[in-house]
VOPARO-639582 format. One record per residue (C-alpha): x, y, z; chain; residue in one letter; residue number from 1. Coordinates in Angstrom, 1 decimal, padded with zeros to 4 digits. Example, Ala and Ser with C-alpha at 12.3 -4.5 7.8 and 13.67 -1.06 7.14 Angstrom:
+--------+--------+--------+--------+--------+-----+
:     px :     py :     pz : chaine : residu : num :
+--------+--------+--------+--------+--------+-----+
:  012.3 : -004.5 :  007.8 :      A :      A :   1 :
:  013.7 : -001.1 :  007.1 :      A :      S :   2 :
+--------+--------+--------+--------+--------+-----+
***
This chain:
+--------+--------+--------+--------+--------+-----+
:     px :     py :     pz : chaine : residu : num :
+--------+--------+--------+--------+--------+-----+
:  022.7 :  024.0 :  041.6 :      A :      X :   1 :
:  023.4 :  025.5 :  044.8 :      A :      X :   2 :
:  026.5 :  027.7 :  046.4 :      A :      X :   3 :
:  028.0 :  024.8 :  047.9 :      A :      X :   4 :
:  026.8 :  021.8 :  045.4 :      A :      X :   5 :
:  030.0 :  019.6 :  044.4 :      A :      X :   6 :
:  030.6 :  020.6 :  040.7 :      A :      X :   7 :
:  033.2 :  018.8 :  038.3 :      A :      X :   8 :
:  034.8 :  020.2 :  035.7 :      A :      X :   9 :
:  036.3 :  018.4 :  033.2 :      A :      X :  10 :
:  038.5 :  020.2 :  031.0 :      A :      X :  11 :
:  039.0 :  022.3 :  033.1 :      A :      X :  12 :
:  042.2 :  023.8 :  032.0 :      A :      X :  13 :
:  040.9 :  024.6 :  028.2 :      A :      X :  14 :
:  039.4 :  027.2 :  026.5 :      A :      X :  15 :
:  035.6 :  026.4 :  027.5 :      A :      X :  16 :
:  036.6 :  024.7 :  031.2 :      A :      X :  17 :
:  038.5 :  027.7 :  032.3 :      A :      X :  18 :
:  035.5 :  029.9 :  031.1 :      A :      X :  19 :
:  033.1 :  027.6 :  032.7 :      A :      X :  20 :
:  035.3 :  027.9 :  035.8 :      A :      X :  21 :
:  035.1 :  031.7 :  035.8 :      A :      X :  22 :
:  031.4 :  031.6 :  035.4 :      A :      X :  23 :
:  030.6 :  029.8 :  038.4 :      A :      X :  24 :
:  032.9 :  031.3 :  040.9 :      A :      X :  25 :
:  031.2 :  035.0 :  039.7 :      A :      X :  26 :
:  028.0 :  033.3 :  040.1 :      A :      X :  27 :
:  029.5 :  032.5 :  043.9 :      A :      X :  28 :
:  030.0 :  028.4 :  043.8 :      A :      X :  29 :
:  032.5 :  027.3 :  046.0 :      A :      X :  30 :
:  032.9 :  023.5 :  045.3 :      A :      X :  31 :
:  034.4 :  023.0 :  042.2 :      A :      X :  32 :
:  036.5 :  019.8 :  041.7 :      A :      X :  33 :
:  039.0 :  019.7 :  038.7 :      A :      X :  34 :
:  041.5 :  017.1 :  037.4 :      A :      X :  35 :
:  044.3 :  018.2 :  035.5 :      A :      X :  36 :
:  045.5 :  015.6 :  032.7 :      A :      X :  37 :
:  048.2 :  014.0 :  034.9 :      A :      X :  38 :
:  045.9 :  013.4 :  037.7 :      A :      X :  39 :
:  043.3 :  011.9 :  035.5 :      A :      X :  40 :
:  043.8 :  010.7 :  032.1 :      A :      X :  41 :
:  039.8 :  010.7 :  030.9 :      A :      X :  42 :
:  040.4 :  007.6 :  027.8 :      A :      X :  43 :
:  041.2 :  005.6 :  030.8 :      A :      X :  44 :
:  037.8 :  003.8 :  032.2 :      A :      X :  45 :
:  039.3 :  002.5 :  035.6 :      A :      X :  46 :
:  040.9 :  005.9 :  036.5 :      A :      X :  47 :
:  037.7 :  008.1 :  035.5 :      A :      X :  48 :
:  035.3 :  005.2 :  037.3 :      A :      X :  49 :
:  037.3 :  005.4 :  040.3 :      A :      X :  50 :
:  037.6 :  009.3 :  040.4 :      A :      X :  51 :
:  033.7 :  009.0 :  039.9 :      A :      X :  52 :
:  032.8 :  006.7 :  042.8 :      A :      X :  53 :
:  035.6 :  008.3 :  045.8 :      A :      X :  54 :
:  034.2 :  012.2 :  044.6 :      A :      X :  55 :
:  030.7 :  011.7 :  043.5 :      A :      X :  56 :
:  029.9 :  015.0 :  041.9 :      A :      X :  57 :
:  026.5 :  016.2 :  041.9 :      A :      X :  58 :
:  027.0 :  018.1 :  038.8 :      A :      X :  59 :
:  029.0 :  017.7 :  035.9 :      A :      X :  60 :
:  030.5 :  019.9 :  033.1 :      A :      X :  61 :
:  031.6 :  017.8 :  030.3 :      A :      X :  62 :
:  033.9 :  020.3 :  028.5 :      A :      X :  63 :
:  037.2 :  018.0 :  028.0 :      A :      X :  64 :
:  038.1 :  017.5 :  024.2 :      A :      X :  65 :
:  040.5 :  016.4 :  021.8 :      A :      X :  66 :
:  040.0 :  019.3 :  019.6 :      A :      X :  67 :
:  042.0 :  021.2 :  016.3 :      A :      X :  68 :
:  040.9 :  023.1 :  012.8 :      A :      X :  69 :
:  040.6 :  021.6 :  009.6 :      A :      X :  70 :
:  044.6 :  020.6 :  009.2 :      A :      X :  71 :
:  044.5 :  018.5 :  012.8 :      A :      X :  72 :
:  041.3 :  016.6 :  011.7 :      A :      X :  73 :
:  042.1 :  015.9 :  008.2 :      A :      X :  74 :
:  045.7 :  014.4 :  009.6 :      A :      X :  75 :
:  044.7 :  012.3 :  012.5 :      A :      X :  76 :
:  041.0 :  011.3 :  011.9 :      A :      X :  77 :
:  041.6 :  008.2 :  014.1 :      A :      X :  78 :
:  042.9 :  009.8 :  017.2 :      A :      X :  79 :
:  039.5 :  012.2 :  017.2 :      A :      X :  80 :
:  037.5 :  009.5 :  017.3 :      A :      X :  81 :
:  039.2 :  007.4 :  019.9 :      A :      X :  82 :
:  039.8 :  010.4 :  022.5 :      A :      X :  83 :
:  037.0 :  012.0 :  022.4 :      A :      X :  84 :
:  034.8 :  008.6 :  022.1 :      A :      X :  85 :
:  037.0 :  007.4 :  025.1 :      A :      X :  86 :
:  036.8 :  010.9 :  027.1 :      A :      X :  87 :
:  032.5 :  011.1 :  026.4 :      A :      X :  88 :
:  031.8 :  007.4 :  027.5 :      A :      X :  89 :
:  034.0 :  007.2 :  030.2 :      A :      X :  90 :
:  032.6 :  010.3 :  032.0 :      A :      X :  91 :
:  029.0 :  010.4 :  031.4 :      A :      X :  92 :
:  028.7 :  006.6 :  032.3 :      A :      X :  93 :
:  030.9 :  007.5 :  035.2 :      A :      X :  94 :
:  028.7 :  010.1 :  035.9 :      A :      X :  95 :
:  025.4 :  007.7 :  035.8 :      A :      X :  96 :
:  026.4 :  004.8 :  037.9 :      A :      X :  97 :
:  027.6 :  007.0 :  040.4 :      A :      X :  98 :
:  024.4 :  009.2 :  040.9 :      A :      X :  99 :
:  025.5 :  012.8 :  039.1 :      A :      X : 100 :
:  022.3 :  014.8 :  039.3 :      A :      X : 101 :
:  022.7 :  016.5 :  036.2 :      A :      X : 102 :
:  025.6 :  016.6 :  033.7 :      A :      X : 103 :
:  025.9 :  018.6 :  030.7 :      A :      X : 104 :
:  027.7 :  017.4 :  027.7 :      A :      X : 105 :
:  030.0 :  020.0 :  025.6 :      A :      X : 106 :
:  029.5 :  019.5 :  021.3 :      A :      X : 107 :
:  030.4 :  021.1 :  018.2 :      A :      X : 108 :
:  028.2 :  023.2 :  015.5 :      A :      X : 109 :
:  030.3 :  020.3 :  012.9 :      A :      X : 110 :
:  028.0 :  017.5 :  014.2 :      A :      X : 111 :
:  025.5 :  019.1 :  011.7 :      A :      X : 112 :
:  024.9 :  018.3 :  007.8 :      A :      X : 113 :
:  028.1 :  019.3 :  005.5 :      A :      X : 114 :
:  024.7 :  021.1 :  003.4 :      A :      X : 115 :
:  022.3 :  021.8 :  006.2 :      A :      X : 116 :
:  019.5 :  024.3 :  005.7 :      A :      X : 117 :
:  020.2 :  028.0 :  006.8 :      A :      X : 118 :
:  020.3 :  029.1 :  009.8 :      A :      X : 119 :
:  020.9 :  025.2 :  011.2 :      A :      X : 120 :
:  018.0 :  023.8 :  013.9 :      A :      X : 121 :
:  018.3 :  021.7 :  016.3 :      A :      X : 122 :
:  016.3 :  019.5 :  014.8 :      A :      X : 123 :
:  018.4 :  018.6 :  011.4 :      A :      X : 124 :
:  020.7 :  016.7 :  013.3 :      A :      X : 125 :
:  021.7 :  013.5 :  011.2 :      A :      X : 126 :
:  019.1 :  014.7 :  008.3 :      A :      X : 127 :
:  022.4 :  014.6 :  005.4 :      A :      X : 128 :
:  026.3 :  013.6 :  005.4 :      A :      X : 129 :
:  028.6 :  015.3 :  007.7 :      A :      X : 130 :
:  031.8 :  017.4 :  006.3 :      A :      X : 131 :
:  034.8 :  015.4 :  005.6 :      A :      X : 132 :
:  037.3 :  017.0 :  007.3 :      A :      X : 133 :
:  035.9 :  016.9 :  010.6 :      A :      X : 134 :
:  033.5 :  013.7 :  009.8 :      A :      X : 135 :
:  035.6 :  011.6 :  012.5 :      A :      X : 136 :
:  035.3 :  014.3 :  015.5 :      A :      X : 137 :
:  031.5 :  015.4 :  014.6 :      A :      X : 138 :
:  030.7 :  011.3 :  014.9 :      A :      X : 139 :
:  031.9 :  011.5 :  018.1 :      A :      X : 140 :
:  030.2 :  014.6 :  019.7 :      A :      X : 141 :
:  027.2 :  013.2 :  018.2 :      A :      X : 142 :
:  027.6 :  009.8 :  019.7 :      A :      X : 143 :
:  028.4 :  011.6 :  022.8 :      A :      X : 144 :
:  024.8 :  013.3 :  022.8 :      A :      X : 145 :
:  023.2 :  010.8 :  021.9 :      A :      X : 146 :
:  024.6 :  008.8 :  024.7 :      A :      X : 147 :
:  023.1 :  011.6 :  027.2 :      A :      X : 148 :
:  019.6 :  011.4 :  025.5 :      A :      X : 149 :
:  019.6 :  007.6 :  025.3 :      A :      X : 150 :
:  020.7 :  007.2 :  029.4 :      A :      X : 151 :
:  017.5 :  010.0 :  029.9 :      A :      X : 152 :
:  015.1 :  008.1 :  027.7 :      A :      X : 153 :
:  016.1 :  004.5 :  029.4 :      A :      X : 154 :
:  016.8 :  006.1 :  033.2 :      A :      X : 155 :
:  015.4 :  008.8 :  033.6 :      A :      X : 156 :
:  018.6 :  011.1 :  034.1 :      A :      X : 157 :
:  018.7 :  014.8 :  033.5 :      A :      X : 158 :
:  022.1 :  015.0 :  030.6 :      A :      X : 159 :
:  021.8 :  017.5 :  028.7 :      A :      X : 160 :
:  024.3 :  018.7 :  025.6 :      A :      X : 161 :
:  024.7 :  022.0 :  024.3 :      A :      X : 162 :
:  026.6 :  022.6 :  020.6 :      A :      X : 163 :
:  028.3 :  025.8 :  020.0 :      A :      X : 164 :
:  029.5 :  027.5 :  017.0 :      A :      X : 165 :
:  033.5 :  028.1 :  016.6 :      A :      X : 166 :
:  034.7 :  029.8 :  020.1 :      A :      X : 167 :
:  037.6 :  032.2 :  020.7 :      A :      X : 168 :
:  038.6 :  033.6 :  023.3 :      A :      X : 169 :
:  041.4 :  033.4 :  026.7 :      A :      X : 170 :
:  043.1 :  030.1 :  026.6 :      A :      X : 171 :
:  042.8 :  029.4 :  023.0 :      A :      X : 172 :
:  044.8 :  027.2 :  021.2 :      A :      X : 173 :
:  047.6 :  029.1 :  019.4 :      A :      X : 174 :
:  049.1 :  026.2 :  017.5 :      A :      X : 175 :
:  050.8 :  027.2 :  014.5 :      A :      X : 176 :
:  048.8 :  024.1 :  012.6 :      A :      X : 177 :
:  047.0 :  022.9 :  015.3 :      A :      X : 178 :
:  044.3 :  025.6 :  015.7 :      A :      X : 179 :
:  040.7 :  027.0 :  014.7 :      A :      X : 180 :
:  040.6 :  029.6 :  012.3 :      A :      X : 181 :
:  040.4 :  032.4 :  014.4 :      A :      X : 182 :
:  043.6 :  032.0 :  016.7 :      A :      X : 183 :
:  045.3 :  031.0 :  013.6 :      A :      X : 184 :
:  044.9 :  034.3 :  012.3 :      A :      X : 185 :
:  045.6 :  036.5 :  015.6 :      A :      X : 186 :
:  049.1 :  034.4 :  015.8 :      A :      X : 187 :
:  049.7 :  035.2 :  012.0 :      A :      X : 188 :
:  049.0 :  038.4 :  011.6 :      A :      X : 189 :
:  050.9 :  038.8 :  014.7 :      A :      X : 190 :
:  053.5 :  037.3 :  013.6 :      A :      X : 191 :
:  053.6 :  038.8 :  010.4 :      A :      X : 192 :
:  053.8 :  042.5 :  011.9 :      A :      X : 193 :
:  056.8 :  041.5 :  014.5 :      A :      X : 194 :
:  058.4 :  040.5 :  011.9 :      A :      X : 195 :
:  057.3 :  043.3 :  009.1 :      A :      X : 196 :
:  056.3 :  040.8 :  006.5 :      A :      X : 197 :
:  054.5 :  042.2 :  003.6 :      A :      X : 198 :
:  051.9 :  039.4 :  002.9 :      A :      X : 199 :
:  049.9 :  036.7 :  004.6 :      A :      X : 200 :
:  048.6 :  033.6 :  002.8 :      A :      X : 201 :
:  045.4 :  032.8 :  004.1 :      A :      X : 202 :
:  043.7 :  029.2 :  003.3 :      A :      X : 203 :
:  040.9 :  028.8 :  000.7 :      A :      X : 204 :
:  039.4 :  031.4 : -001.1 :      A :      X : 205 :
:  038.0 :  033.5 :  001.7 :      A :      X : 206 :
:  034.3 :  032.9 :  001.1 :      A :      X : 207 :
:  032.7 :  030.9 :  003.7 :      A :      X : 208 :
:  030.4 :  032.2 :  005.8 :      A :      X : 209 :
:  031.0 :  031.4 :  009.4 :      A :      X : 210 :
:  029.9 :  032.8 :  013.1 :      A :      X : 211 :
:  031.9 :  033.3 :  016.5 :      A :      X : 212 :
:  030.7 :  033.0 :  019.8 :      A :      X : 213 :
:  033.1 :  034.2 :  022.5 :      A :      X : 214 :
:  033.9 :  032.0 :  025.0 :      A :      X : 215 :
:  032.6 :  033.7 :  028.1 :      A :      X : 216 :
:  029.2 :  034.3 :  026.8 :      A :      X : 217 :
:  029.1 :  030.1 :  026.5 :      A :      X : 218 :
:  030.4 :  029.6 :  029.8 :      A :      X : 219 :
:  027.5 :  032.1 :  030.7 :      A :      X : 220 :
:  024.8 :  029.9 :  028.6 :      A :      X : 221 :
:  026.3 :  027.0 :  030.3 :      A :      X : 222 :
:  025.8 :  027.4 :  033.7 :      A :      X : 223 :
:  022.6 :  029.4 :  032.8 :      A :      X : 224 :
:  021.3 :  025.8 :  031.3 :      A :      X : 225 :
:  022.5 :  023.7 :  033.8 :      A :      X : 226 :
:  020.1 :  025.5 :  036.0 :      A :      X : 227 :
:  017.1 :  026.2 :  033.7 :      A :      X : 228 :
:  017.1 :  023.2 :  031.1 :      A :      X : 229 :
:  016.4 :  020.2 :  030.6 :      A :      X : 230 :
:  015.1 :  017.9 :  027.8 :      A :      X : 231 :
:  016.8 :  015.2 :  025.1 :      A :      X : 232 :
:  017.0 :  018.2 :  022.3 :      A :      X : 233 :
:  020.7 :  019.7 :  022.3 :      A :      X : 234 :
:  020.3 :  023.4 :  022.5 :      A :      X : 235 :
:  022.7 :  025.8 :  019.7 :      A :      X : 236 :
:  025.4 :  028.2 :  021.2 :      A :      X : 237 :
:  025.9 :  030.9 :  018.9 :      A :      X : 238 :
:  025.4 :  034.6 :  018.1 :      A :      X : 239 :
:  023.0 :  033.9 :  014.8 :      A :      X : 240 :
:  025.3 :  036.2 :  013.3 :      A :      X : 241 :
:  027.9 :  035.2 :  010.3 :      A :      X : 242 :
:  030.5 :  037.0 :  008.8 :      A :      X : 243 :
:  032.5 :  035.9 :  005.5 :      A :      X : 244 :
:  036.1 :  034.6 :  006.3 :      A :      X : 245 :
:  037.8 :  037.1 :  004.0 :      A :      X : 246 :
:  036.0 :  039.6 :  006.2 :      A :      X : 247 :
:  037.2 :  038.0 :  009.6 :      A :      X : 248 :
:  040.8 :  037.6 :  008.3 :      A :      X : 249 :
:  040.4 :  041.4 :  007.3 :      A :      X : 250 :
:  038.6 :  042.7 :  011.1 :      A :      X : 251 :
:  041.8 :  040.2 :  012.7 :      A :      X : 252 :
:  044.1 :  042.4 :  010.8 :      A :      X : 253 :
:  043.0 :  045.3 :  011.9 :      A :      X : 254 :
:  042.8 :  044.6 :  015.0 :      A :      X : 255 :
:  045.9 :  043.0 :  015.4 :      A :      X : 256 :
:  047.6 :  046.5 :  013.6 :      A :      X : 257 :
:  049.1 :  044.3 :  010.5 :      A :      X : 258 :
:  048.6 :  046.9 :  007.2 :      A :      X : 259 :
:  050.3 :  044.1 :  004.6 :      A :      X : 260 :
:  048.5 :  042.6 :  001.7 :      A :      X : 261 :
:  046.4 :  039.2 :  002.5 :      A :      X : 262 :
:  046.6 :  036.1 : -000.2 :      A :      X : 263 :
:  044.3 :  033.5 : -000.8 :      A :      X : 264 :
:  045.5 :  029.7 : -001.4 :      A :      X : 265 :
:  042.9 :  028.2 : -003.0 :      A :      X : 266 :
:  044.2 :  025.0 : -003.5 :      A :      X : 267 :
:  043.6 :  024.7 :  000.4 :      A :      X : 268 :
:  040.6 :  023.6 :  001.5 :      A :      X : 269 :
:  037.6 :  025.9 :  002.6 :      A :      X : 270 :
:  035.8 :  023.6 :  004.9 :      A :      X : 271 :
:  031.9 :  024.2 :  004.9 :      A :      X : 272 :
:  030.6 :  026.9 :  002.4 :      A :      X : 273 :
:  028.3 :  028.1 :  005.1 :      A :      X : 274 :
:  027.5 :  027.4 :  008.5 :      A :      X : 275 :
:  025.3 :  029.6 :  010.7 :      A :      X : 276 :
:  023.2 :  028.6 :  014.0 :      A :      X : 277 :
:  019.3 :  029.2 :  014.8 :      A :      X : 278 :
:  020.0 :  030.2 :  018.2 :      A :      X : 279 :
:  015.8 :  031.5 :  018.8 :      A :      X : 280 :
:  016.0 :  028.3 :  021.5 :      A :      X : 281 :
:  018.3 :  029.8 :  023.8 :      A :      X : 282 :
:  016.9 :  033.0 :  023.4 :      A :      X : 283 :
:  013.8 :  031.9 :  024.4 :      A :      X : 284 :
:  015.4 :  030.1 :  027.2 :      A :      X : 285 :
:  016.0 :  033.8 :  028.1 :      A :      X : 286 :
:  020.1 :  033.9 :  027.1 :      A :      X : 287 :
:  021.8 :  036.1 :  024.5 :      A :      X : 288 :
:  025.2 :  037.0 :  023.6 :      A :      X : 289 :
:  026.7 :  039.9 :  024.7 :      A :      X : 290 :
:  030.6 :  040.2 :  022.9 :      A :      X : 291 :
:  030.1 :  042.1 :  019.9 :      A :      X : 292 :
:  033.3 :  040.1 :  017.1 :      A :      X : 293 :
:  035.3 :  043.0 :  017.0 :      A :      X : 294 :
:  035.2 :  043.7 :  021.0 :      A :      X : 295 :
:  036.0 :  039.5 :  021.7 :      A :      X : 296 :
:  039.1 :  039.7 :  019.0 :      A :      X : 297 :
:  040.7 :  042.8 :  021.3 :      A :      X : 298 :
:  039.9 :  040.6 :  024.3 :      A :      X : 299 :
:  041.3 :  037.6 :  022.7 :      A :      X : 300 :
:  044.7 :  039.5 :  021.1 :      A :      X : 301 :
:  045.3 :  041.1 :  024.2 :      A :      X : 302 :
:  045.4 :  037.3 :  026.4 :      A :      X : 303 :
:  047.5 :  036.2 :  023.5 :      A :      X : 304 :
:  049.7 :  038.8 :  024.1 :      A :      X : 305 :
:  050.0 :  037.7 :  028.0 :      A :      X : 306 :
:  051.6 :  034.1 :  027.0 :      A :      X : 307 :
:  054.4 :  032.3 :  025.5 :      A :      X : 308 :
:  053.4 :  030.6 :  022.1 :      A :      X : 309 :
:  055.6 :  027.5 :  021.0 :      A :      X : 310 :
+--------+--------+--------+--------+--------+-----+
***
């Protein structure tokens, strides 16, 4: 990409999109393009292939999602599937028929086996059966990848897709049932010392093992890829470090400054028992992290301090 190549953002007003944003403009690009929900609705083909063909972007961030934790999937396993099949197939075939150079499609570490071999390559995509609770959104980040490497292997375009683990980070999603597991917990624990309760009930039984990637190293990988890779393979997003989430609810209590007792609900469900990315591709690619957990969850508390929370 250069300075002054016209790059579109969709999503722009998200977690990862907003990151991705920041990224570029400290990397000194000047023609970003975004869309804001009411100006484009992306499930609707005549509006996206009309956007496509009056702004032809040369470059193209796929980072707009219908997106939640385990309670938003499990409820509404339809409307993940239809919006984020709608949103994928709309833009990258927008993107295509109107010459995009390069686009780079935005997945999820859940499009990997429910019981994946440790730490999870690349190359086990669609080797078992997915997780339940997420099975309707992970079919459709896969078909969205999928859709990038099939348009490559039959046009010869350069999509690429990049799958990170769980995210945090400013402009999380707060939701009181709506969320990932992480922002859930900063808005509990908040919550919960406002309001000097003396316990938190925390889902499952504490014990899987998960990893956390904050947001602006991604947006860093990103751009980073955009620039330095291409090839069918997705390429992992992660730290290729895991922590338990009894001990994340624990370091989000701390840091938040809540001192009651945590409870476990085990007769809610834990989700995968482990899940952990092999993230030696990027790191070859010449990318690593650089937000140790504990410094992103100050970083994160102190933007969810800034704004209002429904």
């Amino acid at each position: 990409m250069q300075a002054n190549s016209k790059i579109y953002v969709a999503g722009h007003k998200g977690m990862v999109g907003s990151a991705i944003i920041r990224e570029l403009q400290r990397k000194g690009y000047t023609n970003i393009i975004t869309r804001s929900h009411s100006e484009l609705d992306l499930t609707r083909q005549v509006e996206v292939e009309k956007f496509f063909a009056d702004e032809k972007p040369e470059y193209v961030f796929l980072a707009a999602a219908k997106v939640g934790g385990i309670a938003a999937n499990s409820a509404a396993l339809a409307d993940f599937m239809f919006f984020n099949m709608m949103i994928e197939m709309n833009v990258i075939n927008s993107a295509w028929k109107n010459g995009c150079k390069k686009l780079e499609f935005l997945g999820s570490s859940c499009i990997y086996p429910r019981m994946c071999p440790q730490p999870i390559k690349e190359e086990y995509l669609l080797s078992g059966y997915l997780e339940k609770t997420n099975e309707a959104y992970a079919l459709a980040k896969i078909s969205g990848l999928k859709y990038c490497e099939y348009l490559n292997t039959q046009y010869g375009t350069d999509y690429i897709s990049v799958m990170p683990c769980n995210l945090y980070g400013p402009n999380d999603n707060y939701h009181p049932e709506h969320s990932h597991v992480l922002p859930a917990l900063i808005r509990r624990f908040h919550e919960a010392k406002v309001n000097n309760l003396e316990n938190v009930t925390c889902w499952g039984d504490g014990t899987p093992l998960r990893e956390f990637l904050y947001v602006d190293d991604l947006a860093e990988l990103c751009v980073f890829l955009m620039n330095n890779y291409s090839g069918n393979e997705t390429v992992n997003a992660g730290t290729g470090q895991e922590i338990t989430i009894k001990g994340l609810t624990e370091l989000v209590a701390e840091v938040v400054g809540y001192n009651g007792k945590i409870l476990w609900d085990k007769s809610k469900p834990n989700g995968t028992p482990r899940k952990v990315l092999d993230v030696s591709k990027a790191e070859k690619l010449g990318w690593k992290y650089k937000t140790s957990l504990r410094e992103g969850i100050k970083m994160a508390y102190a933007d969810y301090l800034t704004k209002t929370h429904d």
